[in-house]
DRENPA-3360 file (N, C-alpha, C; in nm, 2 decimals, always signed):
BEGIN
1 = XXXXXXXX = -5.50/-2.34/-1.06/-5.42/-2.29/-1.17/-5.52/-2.29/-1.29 ~ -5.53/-2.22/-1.35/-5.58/-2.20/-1.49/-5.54/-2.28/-1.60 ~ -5.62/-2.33/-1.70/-5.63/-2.41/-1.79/-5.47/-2.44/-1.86 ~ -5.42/-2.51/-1.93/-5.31/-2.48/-1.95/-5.36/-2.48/-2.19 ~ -5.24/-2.43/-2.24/-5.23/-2.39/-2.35/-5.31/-2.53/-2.48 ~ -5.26/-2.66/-2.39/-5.35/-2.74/-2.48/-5.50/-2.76/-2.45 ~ -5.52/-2.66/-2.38/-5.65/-2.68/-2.35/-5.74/-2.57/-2.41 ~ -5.65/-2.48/-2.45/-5.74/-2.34/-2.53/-5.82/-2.35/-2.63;
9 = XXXXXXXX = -5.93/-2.32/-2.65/-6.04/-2.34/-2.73/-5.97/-2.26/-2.85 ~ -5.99/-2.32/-2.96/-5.95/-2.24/-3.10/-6.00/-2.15/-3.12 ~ -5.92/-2.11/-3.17/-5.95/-1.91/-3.14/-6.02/-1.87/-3.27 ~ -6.03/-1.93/-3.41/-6.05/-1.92/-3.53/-6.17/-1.84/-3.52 ~ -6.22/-1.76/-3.62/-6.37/-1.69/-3.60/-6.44/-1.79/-3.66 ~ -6.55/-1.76/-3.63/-6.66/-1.85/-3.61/-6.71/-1.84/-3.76 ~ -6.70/-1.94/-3.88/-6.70/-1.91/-4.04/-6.88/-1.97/-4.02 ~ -6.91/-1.86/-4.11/-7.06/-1.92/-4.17/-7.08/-1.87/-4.30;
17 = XXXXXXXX = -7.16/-1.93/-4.39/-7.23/-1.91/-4.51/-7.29/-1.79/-4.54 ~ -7.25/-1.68/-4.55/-7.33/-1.62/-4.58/-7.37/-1.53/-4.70 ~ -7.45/-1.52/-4.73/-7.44/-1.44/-4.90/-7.57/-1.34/-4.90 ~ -7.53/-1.25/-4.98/-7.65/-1.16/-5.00/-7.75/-1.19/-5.05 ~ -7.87/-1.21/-5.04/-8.02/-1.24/-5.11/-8.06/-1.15/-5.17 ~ -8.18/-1.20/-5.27/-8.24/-1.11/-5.33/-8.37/-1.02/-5.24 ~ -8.40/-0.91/-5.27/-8.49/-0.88/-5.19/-8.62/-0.91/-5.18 ~ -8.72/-0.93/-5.12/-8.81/-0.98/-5.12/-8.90/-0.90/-5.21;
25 = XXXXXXXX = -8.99/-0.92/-5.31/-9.07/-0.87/-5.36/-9.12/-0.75/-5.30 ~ -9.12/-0.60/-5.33/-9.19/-0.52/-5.25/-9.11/-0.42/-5.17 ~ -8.97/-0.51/-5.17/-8.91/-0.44/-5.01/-8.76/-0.40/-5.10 ~ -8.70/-0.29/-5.07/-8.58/-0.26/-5.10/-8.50/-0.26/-4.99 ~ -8.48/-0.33/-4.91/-8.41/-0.36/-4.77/-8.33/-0.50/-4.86 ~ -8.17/-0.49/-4.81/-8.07/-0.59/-4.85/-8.06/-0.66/-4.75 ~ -8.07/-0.81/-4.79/-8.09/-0.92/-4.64/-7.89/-1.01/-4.68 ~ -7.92/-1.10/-4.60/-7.79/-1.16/-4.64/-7.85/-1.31/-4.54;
33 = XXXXXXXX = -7.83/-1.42/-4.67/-7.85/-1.59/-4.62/-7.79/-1.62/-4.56 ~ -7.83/-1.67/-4.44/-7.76/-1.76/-4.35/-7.83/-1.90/-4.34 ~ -7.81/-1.99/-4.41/-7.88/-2.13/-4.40/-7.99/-2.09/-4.48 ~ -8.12/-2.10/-4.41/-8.26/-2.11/-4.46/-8.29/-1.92/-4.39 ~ -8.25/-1.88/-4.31/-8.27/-1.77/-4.25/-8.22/-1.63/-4.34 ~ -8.29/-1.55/-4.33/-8.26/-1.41/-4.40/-8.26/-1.34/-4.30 ~ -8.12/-1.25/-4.28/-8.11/-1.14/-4.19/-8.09/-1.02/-4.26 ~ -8.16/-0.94/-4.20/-8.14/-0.76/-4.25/-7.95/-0.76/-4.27;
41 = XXXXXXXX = -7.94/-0.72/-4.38/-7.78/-0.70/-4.40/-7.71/-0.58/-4.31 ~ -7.81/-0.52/-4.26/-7.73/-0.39/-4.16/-7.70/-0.45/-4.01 ~ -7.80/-0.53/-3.95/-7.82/-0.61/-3.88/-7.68/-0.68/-3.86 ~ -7.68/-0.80/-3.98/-7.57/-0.89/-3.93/-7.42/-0.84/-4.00 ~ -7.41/-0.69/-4.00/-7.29/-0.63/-4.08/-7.24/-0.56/-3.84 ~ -7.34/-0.55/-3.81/-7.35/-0.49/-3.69/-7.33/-0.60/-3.58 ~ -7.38/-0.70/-3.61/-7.34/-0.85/-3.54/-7.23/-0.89/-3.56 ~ -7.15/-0.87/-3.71/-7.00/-0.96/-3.73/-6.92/-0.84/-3.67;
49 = XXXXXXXX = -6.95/-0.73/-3.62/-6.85/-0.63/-3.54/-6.85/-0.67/-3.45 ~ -6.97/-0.66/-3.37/-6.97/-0.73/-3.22/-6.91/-0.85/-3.21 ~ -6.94/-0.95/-3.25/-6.88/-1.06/-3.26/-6.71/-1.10/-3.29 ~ -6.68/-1.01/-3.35/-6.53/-0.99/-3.37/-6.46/-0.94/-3.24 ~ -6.56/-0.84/-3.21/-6.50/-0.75/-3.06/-6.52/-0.87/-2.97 ~ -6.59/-0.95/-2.95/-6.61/-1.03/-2.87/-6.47/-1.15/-2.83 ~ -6.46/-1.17/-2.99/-6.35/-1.27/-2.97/-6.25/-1.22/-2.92 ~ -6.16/-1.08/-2.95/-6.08/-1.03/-2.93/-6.07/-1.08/-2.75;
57 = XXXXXXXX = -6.21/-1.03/-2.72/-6.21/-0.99/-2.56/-6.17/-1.14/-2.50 ~ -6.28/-1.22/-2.57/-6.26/-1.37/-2.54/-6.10/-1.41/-2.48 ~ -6.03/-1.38/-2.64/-5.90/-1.48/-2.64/-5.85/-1.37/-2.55 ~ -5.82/-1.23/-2.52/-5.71/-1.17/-2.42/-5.77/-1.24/-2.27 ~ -5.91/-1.25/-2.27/-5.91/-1.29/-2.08/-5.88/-1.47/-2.10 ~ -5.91/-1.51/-2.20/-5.87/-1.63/-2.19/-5.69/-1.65/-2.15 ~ -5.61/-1.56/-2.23/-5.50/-1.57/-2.25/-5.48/-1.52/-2.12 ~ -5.49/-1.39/-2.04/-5.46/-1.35/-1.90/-5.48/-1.47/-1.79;
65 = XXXXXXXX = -5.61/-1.53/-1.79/-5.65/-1.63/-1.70/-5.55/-1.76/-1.67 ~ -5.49/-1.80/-1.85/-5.42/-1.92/-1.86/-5.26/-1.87/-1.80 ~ -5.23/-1.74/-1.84/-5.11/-1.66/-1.76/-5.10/-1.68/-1.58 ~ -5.21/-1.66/-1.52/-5.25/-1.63/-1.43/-5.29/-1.73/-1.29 ~ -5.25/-1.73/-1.17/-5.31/-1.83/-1.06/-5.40/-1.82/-1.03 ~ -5.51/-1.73/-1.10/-5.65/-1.80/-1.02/-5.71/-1.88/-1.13 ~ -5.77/-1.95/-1.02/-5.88/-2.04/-1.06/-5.99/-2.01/-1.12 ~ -6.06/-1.92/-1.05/-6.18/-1.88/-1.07/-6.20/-1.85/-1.27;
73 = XXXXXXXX = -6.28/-1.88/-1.32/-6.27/-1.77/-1.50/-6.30/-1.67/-1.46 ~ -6.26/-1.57/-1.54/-6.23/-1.39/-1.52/-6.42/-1.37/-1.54 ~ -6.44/-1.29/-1.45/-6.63/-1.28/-1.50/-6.62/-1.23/-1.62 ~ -6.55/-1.11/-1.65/-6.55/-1.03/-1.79/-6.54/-1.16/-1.93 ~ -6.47/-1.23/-1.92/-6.52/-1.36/-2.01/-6.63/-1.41/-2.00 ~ -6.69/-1.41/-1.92/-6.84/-1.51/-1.91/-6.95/-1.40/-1.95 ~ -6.93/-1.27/-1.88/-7.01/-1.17/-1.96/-6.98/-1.13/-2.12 ~ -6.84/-1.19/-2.16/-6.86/-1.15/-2.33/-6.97/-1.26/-2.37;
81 = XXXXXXXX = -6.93/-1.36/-2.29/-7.03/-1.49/-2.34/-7.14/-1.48/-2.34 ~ -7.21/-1.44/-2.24/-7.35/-1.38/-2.20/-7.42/-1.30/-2.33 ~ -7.36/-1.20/-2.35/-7.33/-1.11/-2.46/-7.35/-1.20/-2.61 ~ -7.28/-1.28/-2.64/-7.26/-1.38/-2.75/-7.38/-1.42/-2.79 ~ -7.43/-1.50/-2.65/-7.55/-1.60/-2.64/-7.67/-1.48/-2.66 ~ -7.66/-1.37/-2.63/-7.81/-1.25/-2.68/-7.77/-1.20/-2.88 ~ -7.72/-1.19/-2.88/-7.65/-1.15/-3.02/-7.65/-1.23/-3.12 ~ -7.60/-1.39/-3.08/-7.64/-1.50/-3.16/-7.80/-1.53/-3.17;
89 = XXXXXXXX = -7.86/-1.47/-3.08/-7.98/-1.51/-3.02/-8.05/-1.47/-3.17 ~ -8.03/-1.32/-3.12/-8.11/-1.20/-3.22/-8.14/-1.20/-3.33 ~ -8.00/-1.23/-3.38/-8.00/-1.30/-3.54/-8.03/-1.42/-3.61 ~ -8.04/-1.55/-3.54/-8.08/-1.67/-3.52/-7.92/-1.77/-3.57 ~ -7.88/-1.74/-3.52/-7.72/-1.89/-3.52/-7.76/-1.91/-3.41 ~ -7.87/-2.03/-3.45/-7.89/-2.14/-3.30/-7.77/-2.21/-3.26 ~ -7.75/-2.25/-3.34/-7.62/-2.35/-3.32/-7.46/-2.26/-3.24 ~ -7.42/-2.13/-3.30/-7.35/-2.10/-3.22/-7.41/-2.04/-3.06;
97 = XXXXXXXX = -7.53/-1.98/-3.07/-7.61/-1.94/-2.94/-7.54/-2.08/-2.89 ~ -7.63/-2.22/-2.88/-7.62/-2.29/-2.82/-7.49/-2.32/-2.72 ~ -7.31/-2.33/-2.86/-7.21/-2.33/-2.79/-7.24/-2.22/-2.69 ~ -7.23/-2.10/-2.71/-7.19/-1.95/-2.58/-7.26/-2.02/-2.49 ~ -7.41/-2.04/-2.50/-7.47/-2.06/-2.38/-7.40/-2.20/-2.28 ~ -7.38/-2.28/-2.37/-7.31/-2.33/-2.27/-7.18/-2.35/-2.22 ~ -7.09/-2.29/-2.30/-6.98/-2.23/-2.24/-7.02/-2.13/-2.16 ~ -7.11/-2.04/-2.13/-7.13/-1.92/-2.04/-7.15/-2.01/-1.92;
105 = XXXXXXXX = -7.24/-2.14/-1.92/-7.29/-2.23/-1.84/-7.18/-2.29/-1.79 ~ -7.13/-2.30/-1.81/-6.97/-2.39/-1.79/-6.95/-2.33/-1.65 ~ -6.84/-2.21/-1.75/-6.78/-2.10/-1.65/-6.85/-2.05/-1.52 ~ -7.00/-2.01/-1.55/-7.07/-1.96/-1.45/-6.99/-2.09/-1.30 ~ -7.06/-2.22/-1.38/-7.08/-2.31/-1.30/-6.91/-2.31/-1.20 ~ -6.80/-2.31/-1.31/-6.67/-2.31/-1.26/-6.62/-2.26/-1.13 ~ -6.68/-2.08/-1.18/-6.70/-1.99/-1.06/-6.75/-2.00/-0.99 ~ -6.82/-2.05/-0.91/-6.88/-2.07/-0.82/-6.79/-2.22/-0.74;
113 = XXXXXXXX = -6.77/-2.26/-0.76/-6.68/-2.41/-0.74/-6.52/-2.39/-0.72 ~ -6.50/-2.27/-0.81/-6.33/-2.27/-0.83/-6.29/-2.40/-0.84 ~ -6.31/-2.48/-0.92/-6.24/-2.62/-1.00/-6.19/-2.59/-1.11 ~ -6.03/-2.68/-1.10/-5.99/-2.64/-1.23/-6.03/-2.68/-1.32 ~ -6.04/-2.61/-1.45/-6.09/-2.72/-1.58/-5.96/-2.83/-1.63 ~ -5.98/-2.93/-1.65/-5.91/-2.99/-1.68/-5.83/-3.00/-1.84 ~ -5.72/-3.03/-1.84/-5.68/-2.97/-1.99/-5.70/-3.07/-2.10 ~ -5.72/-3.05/-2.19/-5.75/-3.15/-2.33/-5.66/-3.19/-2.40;
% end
């Protein structure tokens, strides 16, 4: 059986700091701060889509899976995660890369075992 509802990972988007910077001396390209990191503003305007579409995808297969008798996680979840963990990559949110990756790691591992996760 599939995870049950207290066990659903919070669905909230994933909030970071981010603000527009000044441009660097020289360059008329608009960045936007994340931490100590400057990303191209077109860049991480093109990452908060994907990332949005991601979640969407996230919570419906999450939500199908927890509806649903198999065991196994839906692959199409573990490849949004896959997905997550290159995109987080790209831009540099180590910290959320890290969670995807090992939530991708999780699930991979799940499927292959069909174990249920146990609920929180």
């Amino acid at each position: 059986m599939a995870p049950t509802a207290a066990g659903q990972a919070d669905t909230a988007a994933v909030q970071t700091s981010a603000t527009p910077a000044q441009p660097a001396p020289g360059t008329h390209e608009s960045q936007v701060r994340i931490g100590e990191r400057l990303i191209d503003a077109e860049l991480f305007e093109i990452f908060n889509a994907e990332a949005a579409q991601s979640r969407v995808r996230m919570n419906e297969d999450w939500s199908s899976w927890q509806a649903s008798d198999e065991l196994r996680a839906p692959e199409s979840l573990v490849r949004t995660l896959h997905t997550l963990v290159g995109t987080t990559r790209h831009v540099g949110l180590v910290q959320v890369r890290g969670i995807a990756a090992s939530l991708e790691k999780l699930l991979l591992k799940q499927r292959e075992t069909s174990v249920e996760l146990p609920a929180a």
